[in-house]
C-alpha positions in Angstrom: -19.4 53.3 24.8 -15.8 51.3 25.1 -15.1 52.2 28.9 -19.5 50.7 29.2 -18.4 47.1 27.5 -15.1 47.2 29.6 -17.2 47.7 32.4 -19.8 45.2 31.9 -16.9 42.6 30.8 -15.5 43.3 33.9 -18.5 42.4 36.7 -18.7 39.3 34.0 -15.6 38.6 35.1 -15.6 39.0 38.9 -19.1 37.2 39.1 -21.4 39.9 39.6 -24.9 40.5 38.4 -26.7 43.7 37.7 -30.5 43.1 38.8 -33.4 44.7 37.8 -34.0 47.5 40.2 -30.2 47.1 42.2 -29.1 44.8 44.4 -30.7 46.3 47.5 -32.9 44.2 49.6 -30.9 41.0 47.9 -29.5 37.3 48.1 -26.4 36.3 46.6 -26.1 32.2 45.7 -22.1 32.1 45.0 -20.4 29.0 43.7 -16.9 30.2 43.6 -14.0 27.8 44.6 -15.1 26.0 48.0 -12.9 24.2 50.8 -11.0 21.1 49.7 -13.7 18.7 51.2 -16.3 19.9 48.7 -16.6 19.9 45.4 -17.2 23.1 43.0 -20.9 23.5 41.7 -22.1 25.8 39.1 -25.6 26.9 38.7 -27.9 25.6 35.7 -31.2 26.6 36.1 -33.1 28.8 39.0 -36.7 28.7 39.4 -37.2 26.7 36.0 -35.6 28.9 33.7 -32.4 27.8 32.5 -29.0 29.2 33.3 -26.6 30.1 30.7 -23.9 32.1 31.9 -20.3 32.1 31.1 -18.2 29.6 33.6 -16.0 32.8 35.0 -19.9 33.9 36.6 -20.3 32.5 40.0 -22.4 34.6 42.3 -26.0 35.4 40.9 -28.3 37.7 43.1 -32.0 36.8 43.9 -35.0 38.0 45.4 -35.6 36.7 49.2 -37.4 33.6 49.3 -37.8 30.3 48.3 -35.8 29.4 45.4 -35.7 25.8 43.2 -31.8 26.0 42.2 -30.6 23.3 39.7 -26.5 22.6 40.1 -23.9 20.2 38.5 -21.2 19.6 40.6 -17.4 18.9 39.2 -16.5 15.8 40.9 -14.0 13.2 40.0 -11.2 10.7 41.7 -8.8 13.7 42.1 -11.5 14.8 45.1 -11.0 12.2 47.2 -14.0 10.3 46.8 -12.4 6.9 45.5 -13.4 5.5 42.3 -16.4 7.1 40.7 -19.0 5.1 38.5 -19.5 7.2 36.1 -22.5 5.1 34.5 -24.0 6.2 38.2 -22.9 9.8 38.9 -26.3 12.0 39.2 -25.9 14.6 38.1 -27.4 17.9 38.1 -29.4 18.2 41.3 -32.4 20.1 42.1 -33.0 21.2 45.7 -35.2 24.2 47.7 -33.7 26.5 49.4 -34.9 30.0 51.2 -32.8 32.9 51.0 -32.5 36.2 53.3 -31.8 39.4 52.0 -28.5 40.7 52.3 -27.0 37.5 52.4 -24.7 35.8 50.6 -25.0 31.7 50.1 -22.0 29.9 49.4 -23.2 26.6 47.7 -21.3 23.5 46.4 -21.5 19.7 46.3 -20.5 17.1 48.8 -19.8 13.5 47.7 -22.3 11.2 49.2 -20.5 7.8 48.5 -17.5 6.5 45.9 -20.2 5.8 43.2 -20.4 10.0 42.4 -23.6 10.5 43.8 -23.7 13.3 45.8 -25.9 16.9 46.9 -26.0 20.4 46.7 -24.5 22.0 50.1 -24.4 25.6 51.6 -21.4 25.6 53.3 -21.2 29.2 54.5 -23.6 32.2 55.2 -22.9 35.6 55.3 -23.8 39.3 55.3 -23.0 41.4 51.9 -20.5 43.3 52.3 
């Protein structure tokens, strides 16, 4: 029973799911650390429902297909976007996307203007390794 909960703490940790049925015939939408011009987003809600993971998760696997995916994004001056308005920051935001299976969707936020608005982005697809 100890080596199960060190196990399961453990894909916690690295960001991985267990699905119902596997993981076969899946999409991955992964918000791990992006490129400097972006800004880290983390998942809140998918199809709806509510997201409540711990912050270390950052890939969550799907079904193919169309998915509503809520995100906040971590933005601030530090990011290079000038001042923010906070009073103005929108924040999360709610976009459509369709997935493939077997690939993996690396998603984060891009700063639109100085006033902290800004949109979910995929910067990178690729196959599951």
């Amino acid at each position: 029973m100890k080596k199960l909960t060190v196990l399961i703490m453990a894909l916690a940790i690295t960001g991985l799911a267990w699905a119902e049925g596997g993981t076969e015939g899946k999409a991955i939408l992964d918000f791990s650390m992006p490129p400097n011009q972006l800004s880290p987003a983390r998942l809140v809600g998918l199809d709806g429902k509510n997201i409540s993971a711990p912050i270390t998760k950052t890939s969550f696997w799907v079904e193919p297909g169309d998915h509503s995916i809520t995100v906040t994004a971590a933005i601030d001056e530090s990011m290079g976007v000038g001042t923010i308005n906070v009073e103005h920051k929108t924040d999360p935001g709610t976009v459509t996307i369709t997935v493939e299976a077997g690939k993996r969707y690396k998603i984060a936020a891009q700063a639109t203007d100085n006033k902290g608005n800004w949109e979910p982005v995929i910067w990178k697809e690729e196959d599951v390794k």
